[in-house]
Structure formats: structure tokens, C-alpha cells
C-alpha positions as CSV (number, residue, x, y, z in Angstrom):
1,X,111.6,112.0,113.7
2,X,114.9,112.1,111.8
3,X,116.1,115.6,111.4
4,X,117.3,116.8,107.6
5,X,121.2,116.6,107.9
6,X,121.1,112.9,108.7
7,X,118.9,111.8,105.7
8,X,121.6,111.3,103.5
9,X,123.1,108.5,106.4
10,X,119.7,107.3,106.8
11,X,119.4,106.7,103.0
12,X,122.7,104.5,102.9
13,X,122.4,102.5,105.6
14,X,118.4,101.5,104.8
15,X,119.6,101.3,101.2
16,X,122.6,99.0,102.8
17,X,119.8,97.0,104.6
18,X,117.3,96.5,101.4
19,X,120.5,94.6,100.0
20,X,121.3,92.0,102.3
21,X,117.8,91.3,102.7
22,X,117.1,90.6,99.1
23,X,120.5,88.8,99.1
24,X,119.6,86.8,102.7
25,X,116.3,85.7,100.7
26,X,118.0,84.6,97.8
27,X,120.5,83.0,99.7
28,X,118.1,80.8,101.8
29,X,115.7,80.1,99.0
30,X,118.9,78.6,97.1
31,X,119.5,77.2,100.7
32,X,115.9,75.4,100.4
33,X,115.7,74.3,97.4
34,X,119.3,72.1,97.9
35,X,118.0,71.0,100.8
36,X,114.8,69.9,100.0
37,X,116.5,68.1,96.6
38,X,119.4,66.5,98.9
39,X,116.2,65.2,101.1
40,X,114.1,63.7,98.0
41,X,117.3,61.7,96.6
């Protein structure tokens, strides 16, 4: 278990984390939906 003087590290970095996942799955889903349109032309 993390001890209390390394929360506020912990915090950044997961906060850090949370934003390149929801950027990664924005990112592919744009990603996708070219692909799929390039496909159906």
C-alpha cells in the first residue's frame, strides 16, 4: 500500500494516465471512423 507522502505523485501521474487514455480513445475512434469511410468509398 502507498504510504501518505507519495499520494500527491501518485495523484499526477494517474491523473497524467486518465488523459492519454481518453485522448488514445478519441484518437483511435477518429482513427476508425476514417478508416472505415476510406473502406466504403
Amino acid at each position: 500500500m502507498a504510504s501518505g507522502n507519495d499520494m500527491k505523485a501518485h495523484q499526477q501521474t494517474y491523473s497524467g494516465f486518465l488523459g492519454l487514455v481518453k485522448w488514445g480513445t478519441i484518437l483511435t475512434a477518429l482513427v476508425t471512423v476514417f478508416v472505415v469511410y476510406m473502406i466504403s468509398r
